[in-house]
Every structure is written in structure tokens, then in C-alpha cells.
KOLDRENFI-148349 format. One line per 4 residues: number of its first residue (from 1); their letters; for each residue x, y, z of C-alpha. Coordinates in steps of 0.2 Angstrom, whole numbers, padded with zeros to 4 digits, m for minus. Layout:
// residues N
NUM = a = X/Y/Z  ...
END
This chain:
// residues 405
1 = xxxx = 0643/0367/0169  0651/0381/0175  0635/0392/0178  0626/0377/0186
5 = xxxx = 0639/0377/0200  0639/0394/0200  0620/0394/0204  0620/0380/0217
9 = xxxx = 0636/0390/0227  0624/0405/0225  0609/0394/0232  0619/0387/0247
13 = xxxx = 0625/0404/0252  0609/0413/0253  0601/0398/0263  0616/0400/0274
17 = xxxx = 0615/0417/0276  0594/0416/0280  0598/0400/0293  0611/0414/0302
21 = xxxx = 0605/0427/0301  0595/0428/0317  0611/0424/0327  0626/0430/0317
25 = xxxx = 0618/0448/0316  0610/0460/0327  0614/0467/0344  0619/0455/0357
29 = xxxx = 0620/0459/0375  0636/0463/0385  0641/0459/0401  0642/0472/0408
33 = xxxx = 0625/0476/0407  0618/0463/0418  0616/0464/0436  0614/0450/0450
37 = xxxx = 0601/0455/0464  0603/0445/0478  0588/0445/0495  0591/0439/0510
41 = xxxx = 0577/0426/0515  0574/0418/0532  0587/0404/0523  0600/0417/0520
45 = xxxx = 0606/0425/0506  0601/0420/0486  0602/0428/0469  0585/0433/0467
49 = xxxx = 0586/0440/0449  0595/0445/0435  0594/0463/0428  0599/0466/0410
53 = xxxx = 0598/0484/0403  0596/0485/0384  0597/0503/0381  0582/0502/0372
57 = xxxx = 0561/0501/0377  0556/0481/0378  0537/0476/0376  0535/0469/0391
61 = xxxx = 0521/0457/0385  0531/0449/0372  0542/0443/0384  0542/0422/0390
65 = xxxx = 0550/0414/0404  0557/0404/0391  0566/0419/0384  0582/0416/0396
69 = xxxx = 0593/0402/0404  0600/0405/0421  0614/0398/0428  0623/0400/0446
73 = xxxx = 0641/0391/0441  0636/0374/0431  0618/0373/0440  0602/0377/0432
77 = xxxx = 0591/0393/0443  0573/0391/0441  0564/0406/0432  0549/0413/0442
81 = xxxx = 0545/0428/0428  0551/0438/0416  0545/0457/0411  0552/0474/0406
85 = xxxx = 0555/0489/0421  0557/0506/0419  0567/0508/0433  0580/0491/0435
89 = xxxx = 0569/0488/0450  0563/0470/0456  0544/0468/0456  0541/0484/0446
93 = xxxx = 0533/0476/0427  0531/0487/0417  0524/0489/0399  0538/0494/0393
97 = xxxx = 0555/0498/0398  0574/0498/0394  0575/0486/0407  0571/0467/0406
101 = xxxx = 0571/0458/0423  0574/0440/0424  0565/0435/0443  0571/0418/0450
105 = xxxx = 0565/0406/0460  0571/0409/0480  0567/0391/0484  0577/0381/0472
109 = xxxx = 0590/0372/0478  0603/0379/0465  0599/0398/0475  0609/0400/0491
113 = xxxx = 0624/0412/0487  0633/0406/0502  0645/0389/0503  0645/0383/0523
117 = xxxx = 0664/0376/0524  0661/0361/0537  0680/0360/0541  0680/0379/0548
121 = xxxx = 0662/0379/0553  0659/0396/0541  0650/0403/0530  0659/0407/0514
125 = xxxx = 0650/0419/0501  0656/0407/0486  0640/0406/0474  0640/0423/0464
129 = xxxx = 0647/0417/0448  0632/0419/0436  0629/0416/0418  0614/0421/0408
133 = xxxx = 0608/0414/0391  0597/0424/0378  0588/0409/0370  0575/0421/0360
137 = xxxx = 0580/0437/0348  0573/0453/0358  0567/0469/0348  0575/0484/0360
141 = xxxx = 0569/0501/0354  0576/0500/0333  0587/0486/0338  0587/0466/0336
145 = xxxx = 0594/0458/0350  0600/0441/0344  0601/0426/0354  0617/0424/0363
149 = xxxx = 0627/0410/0372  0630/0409/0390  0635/0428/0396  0644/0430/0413
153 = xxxx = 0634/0441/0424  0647/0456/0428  0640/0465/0442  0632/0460/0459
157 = xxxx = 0621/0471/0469  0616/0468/0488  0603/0479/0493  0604/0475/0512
161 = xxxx = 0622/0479/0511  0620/0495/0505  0604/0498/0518  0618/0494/0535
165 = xxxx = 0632/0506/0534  0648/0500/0536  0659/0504/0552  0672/0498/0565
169 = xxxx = 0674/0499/0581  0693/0498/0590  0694/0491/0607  0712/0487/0613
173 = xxxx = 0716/0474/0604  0701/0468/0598  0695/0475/0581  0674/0473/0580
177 = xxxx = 0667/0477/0563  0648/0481/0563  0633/0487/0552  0621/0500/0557
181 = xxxx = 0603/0503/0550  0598/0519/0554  0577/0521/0551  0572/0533/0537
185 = xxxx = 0559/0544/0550  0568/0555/0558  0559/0565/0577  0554/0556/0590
189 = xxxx = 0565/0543/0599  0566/0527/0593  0572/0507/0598  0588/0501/0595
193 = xxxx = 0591/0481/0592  0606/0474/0593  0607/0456/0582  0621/0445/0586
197 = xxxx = 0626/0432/0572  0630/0413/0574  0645/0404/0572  0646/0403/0553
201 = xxxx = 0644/0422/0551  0659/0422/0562  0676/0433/0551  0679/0451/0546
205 = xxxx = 0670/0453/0530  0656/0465/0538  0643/0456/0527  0639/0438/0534
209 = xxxx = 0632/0443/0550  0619/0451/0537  0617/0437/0526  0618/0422/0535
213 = xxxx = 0599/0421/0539  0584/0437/0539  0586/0442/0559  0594/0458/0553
217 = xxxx = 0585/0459/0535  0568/0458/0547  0570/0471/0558  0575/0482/0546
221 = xxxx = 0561/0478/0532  0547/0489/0530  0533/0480/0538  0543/0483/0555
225 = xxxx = 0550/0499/0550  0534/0503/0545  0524/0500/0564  0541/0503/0572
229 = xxxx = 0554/0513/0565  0571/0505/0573  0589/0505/0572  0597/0489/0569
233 = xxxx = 0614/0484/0576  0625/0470/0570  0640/0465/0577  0654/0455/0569
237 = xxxx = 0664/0442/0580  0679/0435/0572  0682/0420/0566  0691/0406/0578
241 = xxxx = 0696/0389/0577  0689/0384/0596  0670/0391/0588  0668/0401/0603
245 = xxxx = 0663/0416/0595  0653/0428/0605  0659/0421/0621  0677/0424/0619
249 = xxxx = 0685/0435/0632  0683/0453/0630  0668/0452/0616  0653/0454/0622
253 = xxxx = 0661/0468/0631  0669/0476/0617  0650/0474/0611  0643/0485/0623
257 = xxxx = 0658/0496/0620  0650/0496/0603  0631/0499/0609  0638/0516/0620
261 = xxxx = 0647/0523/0603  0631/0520/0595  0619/0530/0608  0631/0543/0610
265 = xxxx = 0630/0545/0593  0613/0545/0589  0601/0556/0600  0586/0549/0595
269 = xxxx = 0587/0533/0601  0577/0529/0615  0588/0521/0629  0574/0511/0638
273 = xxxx = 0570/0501/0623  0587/0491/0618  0583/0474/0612  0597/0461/0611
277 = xxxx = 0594/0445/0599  0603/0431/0593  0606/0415/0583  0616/0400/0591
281 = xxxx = 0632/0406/0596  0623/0422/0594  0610/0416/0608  0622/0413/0619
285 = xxxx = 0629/0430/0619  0613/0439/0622  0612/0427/0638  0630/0432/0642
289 = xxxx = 0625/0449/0638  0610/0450/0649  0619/0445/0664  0635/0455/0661
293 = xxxx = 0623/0471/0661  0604/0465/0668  0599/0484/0670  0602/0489/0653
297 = xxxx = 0591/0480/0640  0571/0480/0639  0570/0463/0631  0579/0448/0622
301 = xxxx = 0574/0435/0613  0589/0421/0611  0586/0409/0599  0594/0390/0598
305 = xxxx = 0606/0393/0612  0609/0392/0631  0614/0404/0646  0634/0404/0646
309 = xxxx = 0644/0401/0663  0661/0399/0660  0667/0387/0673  0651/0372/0668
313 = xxxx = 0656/0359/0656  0647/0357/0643  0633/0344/0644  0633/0334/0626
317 = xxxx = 0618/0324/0623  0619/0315/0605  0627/0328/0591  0619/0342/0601
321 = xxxx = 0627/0350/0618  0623/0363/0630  0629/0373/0646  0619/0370/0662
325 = xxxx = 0615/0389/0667  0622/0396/0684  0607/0401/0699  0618/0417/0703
329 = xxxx = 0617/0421/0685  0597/0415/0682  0592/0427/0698  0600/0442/0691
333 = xxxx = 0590/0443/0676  0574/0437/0681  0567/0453/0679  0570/0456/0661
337 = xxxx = 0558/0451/0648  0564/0435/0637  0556/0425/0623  0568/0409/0618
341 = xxxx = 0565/0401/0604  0571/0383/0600  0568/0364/0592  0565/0350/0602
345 = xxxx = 0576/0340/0589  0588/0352/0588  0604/0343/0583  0619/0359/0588
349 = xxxx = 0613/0366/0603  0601/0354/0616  0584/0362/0617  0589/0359/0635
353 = xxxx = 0599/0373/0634  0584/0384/0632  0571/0373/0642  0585/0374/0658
357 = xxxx = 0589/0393/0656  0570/0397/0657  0567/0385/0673  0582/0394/0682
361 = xxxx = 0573/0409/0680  0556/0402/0685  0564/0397/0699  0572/0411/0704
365 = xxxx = 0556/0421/0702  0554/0427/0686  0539/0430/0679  0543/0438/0662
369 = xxxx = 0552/0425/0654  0540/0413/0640  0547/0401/0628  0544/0392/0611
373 = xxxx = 0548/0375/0606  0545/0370/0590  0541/0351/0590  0551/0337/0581
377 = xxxx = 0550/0339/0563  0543/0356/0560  0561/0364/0558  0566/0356/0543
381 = xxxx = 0580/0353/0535  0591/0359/0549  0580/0356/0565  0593/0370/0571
385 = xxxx = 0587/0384/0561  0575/0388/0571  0576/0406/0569  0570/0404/0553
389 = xxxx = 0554/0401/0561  0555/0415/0574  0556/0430/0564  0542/0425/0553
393 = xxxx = 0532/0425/0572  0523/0441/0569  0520/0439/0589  0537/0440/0594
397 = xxxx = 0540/0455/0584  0525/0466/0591  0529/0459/0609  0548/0465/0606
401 = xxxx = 0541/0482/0600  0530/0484/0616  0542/0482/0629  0550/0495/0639
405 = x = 0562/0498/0654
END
């Protein structure tokens, strides 16, 4: 009796230790070797993969989306592929590599790493908190890697943040951070475009005003860097509770100020192309901007705002308001070459904003100024975003590029 329950405790023991053994032993992977990438898309900012290193060369063709689990907080992130790198670089399959990169879907609706808080009317960078599930054993070099549980995903890394140095600019009591890209060309004189956020990228981070949509991100990319190598300027405003933003006393100024520092600083930009452009509040600042300084910029392009007159009220039709523009301010600028961008059903800022600042200038004899409205419906889900439209315009950006004072 004694050596039948012997035998059966010996039985249940190895059978245990074959149903465990592909998750209770082996290598598992730690947490700090994964890595969050995040892009920044015409939406804004997302995690656009995960980056584990296994310290060992992974077949990259035994590899299945399957492989991996994916979660930002409690929600599921969609898997677009999965294949070993070389060099811990998205978009760079390899063979084999020590590298496995996890690529996830940009359009999901779990992807956005930014939070907009209604009540302050900001964005808040609040969705980082990543967890990654093994669901497959890996072979890495002359290890096993075993399935694991959900992992947190220790580090994140931002490759636009570390493209825009970091700096700050003192002016009396007004403290303006900014980022700078400076092109990787060097010789001959180049174009300097100054990006000015909107409301929600309002604070003292210095990262929304890159992350809040792809204005900066665009300009900076290497399809126009490629055809027009440029610095890229962008301004932070800081936050209030009145939203008035860039049209707050004393900032566009301090922004000029800033463009000044930035010249004097770098001799090879090119002073007859600066470019101002902007989203929303953003917009409206470049209008202010161009008629605080009308002899200064080659070009703008505002996008979703109106021409600023501080003593109009504002002109509220539905959810959506705007400032009628001031003549005086209208025939000052109506030399400048403009492109506006807007959404007939845009529901912040009235595309009358834009329609009544390019009349003003019609009317006052300019010639220079075009505009785009995008009909009802085609901006969606936010007819307001409408620069998400925009800087996808291939035609804005070569006509930006060509002009010169």
C-alpha cells in the first residue's frame, strides 16, 4: 500500500512539474527592459510601441502578433506587428536581433497618451502607464523566455522631445519656456517657423506645445527637412484660468523677444523667411502677431482662429465664438502672404472668424491673402481640429517654403 501511494505521489509530481514547467522556469522579462515609444500624429501624441531588450538574438520570423498583450492602464492597445531589431529602432525588422519590438496600432481608440481636462480646458499628459504581457515562451540566444504576467513598462521615450532642445526665455515678469529644432544641414541660410500652440497646450511643462497635435512634429519631419531644411520655434504660453492664452498682455511680445534671441543666436537663419503658425488660441496670436510687427514675417498661416482687437466683443454664434477684426488692423497686413485654414462647422472658434479676417483684407486691398474651408462633416470627430487636416496639405507646406520678404 505504502509503495502504491508512493508511486501515485511520484506520478502527480512529475505531471505537475511538466504542466509548469514552461512557466515556472526559465528567463522572464524585467521591467526595466521595456521601453514605451511614443509619435506624435496629426491627433497628437500616442504610444506607438513597446521595445523589449532580451539580451539575447530573437528569430524574427518566429515571432506572432499573438506573442504579446498590450495594455495602456486597464485598456487593451491594438497590435499592428511584431519583429526582432538590431537596433531598438521602430520600423527597422530584422532577422534577428536582441531586440523584439511590439508596433501598436496609432488609431485605436485606447492610443492618445494625453487626457484633455474639460474643467481647466488642458491637456494633461496622463496616459503613460503601460503594461506588457508575454503570452508565448521566447528562445533568446541560449535562453527560454517563459511567459509572464502583466509587466509594467518602466521607461518612456519621446523622440520629438529629444529632437526640440529645451530653453527659457526671461522677460520681466513673464517666464516663456520654448523648444527649438535646429536642422541637421549646416551652410547656407535657412527659414525659421515659429508654431504657436492652442489653448490646451497652455502650462510650463515645455512638452505640450509639441505634443498636442503634429504642426511642430511636421515641420520638423524629414519630408520637409528634407526639401527645406528649417528651424522650428515653439513657444509656451502659460496656463490661465480666463483661456486667453496667447493674447494675454505682454505675450506675444515677450514672443518676439524670444524670435530676436533666437536670430541673434543663430547666423544662419535667413531673416526674410520667418513663418508664423498657429492652432486656435494659437491662430489668434499669429494674427495678433502680424499686426503687432506687419514688416517682419514672410508668411502665416492661422489655423481655426480670428484676427484679435482688444476692445470688439466677442461675437458668439451657438457653442462657437469669434472677434469681428478691426479695418486699421486688416490694412496693415494686407501685404503679407496668408493661408487660413478653418471648418465650416467648427464648433470653438466661428469659421466666421476666418471668413471676416480674410474679407477685411480683401477689402483693404490685399491680394496675398487665400483661405480654406473645409465643409461640414469632413473634420471629424472634432470639426475644430482642423489643423489636423492642414498640415497633411502638401500645398500649404511648399507654398510656406516659397515665400520671401
Amino acid at each position: 500500500m505504502k509503495k502504491l501511494i508512493l508511486s501515485l505521489l511520484l506520478m502527480v509530481t512529475a505531471v505537475f512539474a511538466v504542466g509548469c514547467s514552461s512557466s515556472d522556469s526559465g528567463e522572464k522579462i524585467a521591467s526595466k527592459n521595456t521601453t514605451l515609444v511614443t509619435q506624435v500624429i496629426d491627433k497628437g501624441e500616442v504610444g506607438s510601441a513597446i521595445i523589449i531588450d532580451y539580451k539575447g538574438s530573437v528569430t524574427g520570423n518566429e515571432l506572432s502578433n499573438t506573442d504579446f498583450s498590450v495594455f495602456a492602464g486597464d485598456k487593451s492597445r491594438g497590435i499592428k506587428a511584431v519583429y526582432a531589431s538590431k537596433d531598438a529602432t521602430v520600423g527597422t525588422p530584422a532577422a534577428k536581433g536582441n531586440y523584439v519590438v511590439i508596433e501598436l496600432n496609432p488609431a485605436d481608440d485606447n492610443a492618445s497618451t494625453l487626457s484633455f481636462d474639460v474643467e481647466k480646458f488642458n491637456n494633461e499628459r496622463a496616459n503613460l502607464k503601460y503594461t506588457v504581457k508575454q503570452n508565448s515562451d521566447i528562445k533568446a540566444g541560449d535562453k527560454d523566455y517563459v511567459e509572464t504576467s502583466a509587466l509594467k513598462v518602466e521607461n518612456v521615450v519621446s523622440p520629438i522631445l529629444d529632437e526640440f532642445k529645451a530653453g527659457e526665455l526671461k522677460d520681466g515678469s513673464i517666464t516663456m519656456p520654448y523648444r527649438m529644432y535646429s536642422p541637421k544641414v549646416s551652410k547656407d541660410k535657412k527659414p525659421l517657423i515659429v508654431f504657436l500652440h492652442g489653448s490646451g497646450e497652455r502650462g510650463d511643462d515645455n512638452e505640450l506645445q509639441l505634443l498636442g497635435n503634429d504642426g511642430p512634429a511636421t515641420f520638423a519631419g524629414a519630408a520637409f527637412q528634407s526639401t527645406t531644411p528649417s528651424y522650428v520655434l515653439a513657444p509656451q504660453v502659460e496656463w490661465d484660468e480666463a483661456r486667453n492664452g496667447w493674447f494675454t498682455e505682454g505675450k506675444t511680445e515677450t514672443v518676439k523677444k524670444l524670435i530676436d534671441q533666437v536670430i541673434a543666436e543663430n547666423d544662419e537663419i535667413d531673416t526674410s523667411r520667418i513663418y508664423l503658425t498657429g492652432v486656435s488660441n494659437g491662430a489668434t496670436g499669429v494674427w495678433k502677431m502680424l499686426t503687432e510687427n506687419p514688416d517682419f514675417y514672410a508668411a502665416a498661416a492661422p489655423i481655426a482662429g480670428y484676427m484679435y482687437d482688444k476692445d470688439a466683443e466677442f461675437v458668439v454664434n451657438g457653442t462657437s465664438r469669434y472677434l469681428e477684426p478691426n479695418p486699421a488692423d486688416a490694412e496693415k497686413i494686407k501685404n503679407i502672404p496668408i493661408w487660413a485654414y478653418q471648418a465650416e462647422d467648427d464648433q470653438v472658434n466661428s469659421v466666421e472668424g476666418t471668413k471676416s479676417a480674410v474679407k477685411a483684407i480683401q477689402d483693404a486691398g490685399g491680394e496675398k491673402v487665400q483661405m480654406t474651408i473645409y465643409p461640414a462633416g469632413l473634420v471629424t470627430p472634432s470639426p475644430h481640429a482642423s489643423w489636423e487636416k492642414a498640415y497633411n496639405d502638401s500645398r500649404l507646406l511648399t507654398w510656406m517654403a516659397a515665400q520671401v520678404k
